[in-house]
Structure formats: structure tokens, C-alpha cells
C-alpha positions as CSV (number, residue, x, y, z in Angstrom):
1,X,114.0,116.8,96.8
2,X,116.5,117.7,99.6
3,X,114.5,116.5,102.4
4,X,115.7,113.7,105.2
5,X,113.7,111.1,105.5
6,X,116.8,108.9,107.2
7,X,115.0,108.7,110.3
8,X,115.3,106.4,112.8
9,X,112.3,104.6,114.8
10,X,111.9,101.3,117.5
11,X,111.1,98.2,116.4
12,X,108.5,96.7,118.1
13,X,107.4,93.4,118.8
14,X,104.2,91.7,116.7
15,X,102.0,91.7,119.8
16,X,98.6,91.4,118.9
17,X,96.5,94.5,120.0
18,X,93.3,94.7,121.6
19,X,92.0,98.3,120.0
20,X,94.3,99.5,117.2
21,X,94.7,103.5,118.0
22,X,93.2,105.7,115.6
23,X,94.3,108.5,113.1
24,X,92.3,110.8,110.8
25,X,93.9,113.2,107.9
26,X,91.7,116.3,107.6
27,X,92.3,119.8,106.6
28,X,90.7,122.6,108.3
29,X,88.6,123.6,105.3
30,X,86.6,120.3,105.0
31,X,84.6,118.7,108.2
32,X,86.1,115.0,108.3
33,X,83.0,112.6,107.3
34,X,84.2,110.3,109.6
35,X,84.9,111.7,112.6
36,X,80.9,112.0,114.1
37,X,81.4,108.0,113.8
38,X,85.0,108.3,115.9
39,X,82.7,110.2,119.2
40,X,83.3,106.8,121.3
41,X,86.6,106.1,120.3
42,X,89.7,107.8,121.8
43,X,91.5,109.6,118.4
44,X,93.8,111.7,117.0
45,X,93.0,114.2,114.1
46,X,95.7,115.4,112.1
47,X,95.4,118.9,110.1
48,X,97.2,118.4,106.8
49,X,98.9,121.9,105.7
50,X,99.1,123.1,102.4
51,X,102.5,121.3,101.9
52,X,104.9,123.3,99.2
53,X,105.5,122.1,96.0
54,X,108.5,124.2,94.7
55,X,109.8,121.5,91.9
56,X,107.0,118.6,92.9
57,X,106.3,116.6,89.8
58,X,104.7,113.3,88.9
59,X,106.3,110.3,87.5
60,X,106.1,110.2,83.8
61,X,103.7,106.8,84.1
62,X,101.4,109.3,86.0
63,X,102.0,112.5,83.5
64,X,98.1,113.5,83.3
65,X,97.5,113.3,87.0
66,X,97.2,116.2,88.9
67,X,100.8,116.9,91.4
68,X,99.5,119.3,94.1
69,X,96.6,116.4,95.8
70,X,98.9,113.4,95.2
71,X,101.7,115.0,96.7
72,X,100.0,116.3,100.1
73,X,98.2,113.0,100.1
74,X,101.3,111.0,100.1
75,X,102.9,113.7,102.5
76,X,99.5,113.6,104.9
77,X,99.8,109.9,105.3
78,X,103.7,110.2,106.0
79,X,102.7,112.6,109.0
80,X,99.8,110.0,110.6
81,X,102.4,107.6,110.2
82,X,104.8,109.5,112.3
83,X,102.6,110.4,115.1
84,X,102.0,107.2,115.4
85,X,105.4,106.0,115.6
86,X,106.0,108.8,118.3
87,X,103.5,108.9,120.5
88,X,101.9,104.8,120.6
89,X,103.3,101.7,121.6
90,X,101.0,99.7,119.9
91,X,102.1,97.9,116.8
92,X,99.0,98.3,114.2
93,X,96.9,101.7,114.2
94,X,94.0,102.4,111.9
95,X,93.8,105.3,109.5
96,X,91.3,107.2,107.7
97,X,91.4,109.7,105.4
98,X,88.7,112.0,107.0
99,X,86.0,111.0,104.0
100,X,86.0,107.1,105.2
101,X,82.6,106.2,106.6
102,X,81.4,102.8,108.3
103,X,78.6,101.4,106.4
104,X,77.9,98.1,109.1
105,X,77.5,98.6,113.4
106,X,79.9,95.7,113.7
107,X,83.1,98.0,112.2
108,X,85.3,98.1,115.3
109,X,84.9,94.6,115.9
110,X,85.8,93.5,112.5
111,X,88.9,96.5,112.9
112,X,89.9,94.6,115.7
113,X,89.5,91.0,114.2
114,X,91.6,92.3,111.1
115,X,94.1,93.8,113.4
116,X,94.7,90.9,115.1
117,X,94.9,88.7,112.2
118,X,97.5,91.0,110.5
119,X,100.0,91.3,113.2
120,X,103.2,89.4,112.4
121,X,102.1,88.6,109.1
122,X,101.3,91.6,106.7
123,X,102.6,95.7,107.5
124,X,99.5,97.5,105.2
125,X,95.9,96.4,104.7
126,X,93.6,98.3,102.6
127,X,90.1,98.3,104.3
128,X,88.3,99.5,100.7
129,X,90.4,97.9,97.8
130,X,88.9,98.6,94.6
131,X,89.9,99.4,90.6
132,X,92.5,96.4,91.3
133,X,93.4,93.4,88.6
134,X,91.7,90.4,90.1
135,X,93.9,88.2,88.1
136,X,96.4,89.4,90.4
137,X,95.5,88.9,93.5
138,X,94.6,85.7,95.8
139,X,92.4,85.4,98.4
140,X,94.6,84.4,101.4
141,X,92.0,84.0,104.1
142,X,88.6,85.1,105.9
143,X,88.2,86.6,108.9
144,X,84.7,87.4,110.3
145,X,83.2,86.9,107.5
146,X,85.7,89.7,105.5
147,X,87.9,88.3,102.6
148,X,91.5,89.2,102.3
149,X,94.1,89.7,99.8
150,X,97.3,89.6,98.4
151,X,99.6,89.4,95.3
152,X,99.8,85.7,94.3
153,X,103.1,83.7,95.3
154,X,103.6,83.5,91.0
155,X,103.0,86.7,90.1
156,X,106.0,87.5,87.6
157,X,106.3,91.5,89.0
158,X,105.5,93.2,85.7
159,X,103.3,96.5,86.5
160,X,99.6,95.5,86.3
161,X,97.1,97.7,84.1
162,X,97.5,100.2,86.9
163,X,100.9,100.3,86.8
164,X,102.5,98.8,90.2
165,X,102.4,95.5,91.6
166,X,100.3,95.5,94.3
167,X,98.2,99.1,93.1
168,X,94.8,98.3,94.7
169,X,92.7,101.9,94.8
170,X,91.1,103.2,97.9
171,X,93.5,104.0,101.0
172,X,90.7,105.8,102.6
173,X,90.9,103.8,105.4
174,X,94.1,101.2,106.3
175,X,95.2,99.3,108.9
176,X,99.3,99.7,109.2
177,X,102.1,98.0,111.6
178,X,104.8,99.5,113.7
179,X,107.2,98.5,110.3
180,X,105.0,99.6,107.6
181,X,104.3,103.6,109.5
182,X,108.7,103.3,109.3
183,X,109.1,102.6,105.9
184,X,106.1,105.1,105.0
185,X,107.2,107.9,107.4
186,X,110.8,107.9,106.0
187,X,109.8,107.1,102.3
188,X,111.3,109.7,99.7
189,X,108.0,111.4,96.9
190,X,108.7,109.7,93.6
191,X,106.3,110.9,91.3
192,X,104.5,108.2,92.1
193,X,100.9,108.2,93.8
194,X,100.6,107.0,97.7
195,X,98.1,104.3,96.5
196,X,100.8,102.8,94.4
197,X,104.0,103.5,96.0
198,X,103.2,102.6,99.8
199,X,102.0,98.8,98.8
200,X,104.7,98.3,96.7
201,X,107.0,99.3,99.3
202,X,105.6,97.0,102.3
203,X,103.9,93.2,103.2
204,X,100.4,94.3,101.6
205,X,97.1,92.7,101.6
206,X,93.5,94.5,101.4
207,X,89.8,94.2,102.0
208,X,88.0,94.9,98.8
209,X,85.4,97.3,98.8
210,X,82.7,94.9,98.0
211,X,83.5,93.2,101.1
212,X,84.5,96.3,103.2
213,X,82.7,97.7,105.8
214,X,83.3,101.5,105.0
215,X,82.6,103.4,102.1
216,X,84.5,106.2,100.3
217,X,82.4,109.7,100.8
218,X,83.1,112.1,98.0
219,X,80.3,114.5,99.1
220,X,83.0,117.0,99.6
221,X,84.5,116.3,96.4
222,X,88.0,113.7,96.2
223,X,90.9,114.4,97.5
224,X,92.9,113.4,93.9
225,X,90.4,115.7,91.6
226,X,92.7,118.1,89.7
227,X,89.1,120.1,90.3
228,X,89.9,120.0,93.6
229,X,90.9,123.3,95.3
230,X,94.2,123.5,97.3
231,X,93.0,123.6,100.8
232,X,90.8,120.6,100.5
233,X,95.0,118.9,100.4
């Protein structure tokens, strides 16, 4: 690809926040599940286009899978990313791909908890890890109650049976630092799925979706079904 994605953003210091601002990928085809559960919070819906894909391929690990959703994925998350970057001082902000939904009251205050626990130490938390290799990962701590991960201090590097290091399913929803939205913003399209590259490629940890307090909707189909149409990303 010709693209630029040398751009330039300022650093900001780990200060803890007190209510991480909020981001939602949609399209203007599908409602966003998530969004009637976002009336009392101040956010910021972003409208994915129907990015181009003139010579877009997938990695040859990822052959069978289909280009056109994992590329406006990986593209939809890059624009959150850089909204955030422009337009909020804060450094954590939580993001939801629009079919996220809260499935306990307490969510924000959890959000909040994890927020604050992450800041400083970790630039990507998956809120709903799942299809991950347990034998992988260690649990590094507990905060309210809510177990968190990483990749264990030993591990040797080798892909997992997913294929990447740290590839833990389920970036519906994701808390990310000031650091983590740069090096997502400005990262280049491999071939290589967002759920895959974007951990690898940052301090990652995650929430498993046993423990997580939102569930993935696909009542309006997944965004990463070939069956998929276009405009759904």
C-alpha cells in the first residue's frame, strides 16, 4: 500500500482517569447494539465507510479468511484511534465495536476500575477475550472481582494455535492508552487480522469473556462473516 501512516501524535503522561471517553464503530446500515446502553454517557460514534480495497489481500497464514471485513475492521479501529488522539486529553478511552452489549449494571464502574488499573502498565485490554490458548496466558491480577491477563514472562514467542502471540478473539470492546491509539493509528494493513496484529504490536492484557461484563451481539450478523454484505464494514 502507498498510504502514510508516519504520523506524529503527543505523548501523554500515565495519569489515571476518572471516566475513560468513549468511542463506537458503526456503519450507517446497521443500528449499533450498544449505543441505547451509551444514553447517559457522553460519546462519540464513528461511521465506518466502505474503505477501498484496490490490491487488499490477506496474509497467507490467513488465506481462507475473507479480505473486505478484516480490512475495514482493522481500518475502523485505526479511525477511533485517531479521533481519540485528536480531540481527548485523556490517556485511556474505551471502544466498542457497535455490537458490544453490557451484560451486568455495574459495567462503568468496573470500566473505570480497569482503566485505572491499566494506566502506566499495559496500552490494550481486551474486555471479551475468548478462542485464546490458556497455556499461554497468566493471570496477572484481579480487579473488582474481574481477572486479567497477559502472555506469560516464559513464553518462547512461537505463534500459538491461532497464529500470533498474544491472539486472544473478541475486540468488541477494548480499553486502549494514549500509546497504544499511536501505534494502532499509524500501523501499516499486513494481511493480518486486527485481532492478531494490534496485540502483538502493543503492552496487551485482556478480560476473558467468561469473566467480562459485555457480550458479543451477532443478531445483525459478524462483522468477519465472508456472508457478510459490504456495508455492514
Amino acid at each position: 500500500m502507498s498510504e502514510n501512516r508516519n504520523v506524529k501524535y503527543p505523548r501523554r503522561a500515565p495519569v489515571a482517569p476518572l471516566v475513560p471517553p468513549v468511542y463506537v464503530l458503526g456503519h450507517a446500515s446497521r443500528s449499533g447494539r450498544v449505543l441505547p446502553h451509551l444514553s447517559r454517557l457522553s460519546h462519540t460514534l464513528v461511521i465506518n465507510p466502505d474503505w477501498p480495497l484496490d490490491g487488499i489481500t490477506m496474509h497467507p497464514t490467513y488465506a481462507g479468511r475473507c479480505p473486505l471485513n478484516h480490512y475495514r475492521v482493522f481500518r475502523g479501529w485505526q479511525t477511533m484511534a485517531d479521533k481519540f488522539l485528536v480531540a481527548n486529553a485523556n490517556p485511556v478511552g474505551l471502544f466498542f465495536e457497535d455490537d458490544a452489549v453490557p451484560n451486568c449494571p455495574d459495567w462503568t464502574h468496573r470500566i473505570n476500575s480497569l482503566a485505572c488499573w491499566m494506566t502506566g502498565r499495559y496500552d490494550l485490554m481486551y474486555l471479551c477475550g475468548r478462542m485464546f490458548n490458556p497455556k499461554r496466558f497468566d493471570c496477572i491480577a484481579t480487579v473488582l472481582q474481574t481477572p486479567v491477563y497477559s502472555l506469560k514472562v516464559d513464553a518462547d514467542g512461537s505463534a500459538d494455535d491461532f497464529g500470533g502471540r498474544n491472539h486472544v478473539f473478541g475486540c468488541c470492546a477494548a480499553l486502549m492508552s494514549h500509546d497504544g491509539a499511536c501505534q494502532m493509528a499509524t500501523a501499516r494493513w499486513t494481511g493480518v487480522p486486527g485481532d492478531v496484529y494490534f496485540p502483538d504490536h502493543s503492552r496487551f492484557c485482556f478480560v476473558s469473556a467468561t469473566d467480562s461484563m459485555f457480550i458479543h451481539d451477532h443478531s445483525q450478523g459478524s462483522l468477519i462473516d465472508p456472508s457478510v454484505p459490504a456495508a455492514y464494514l
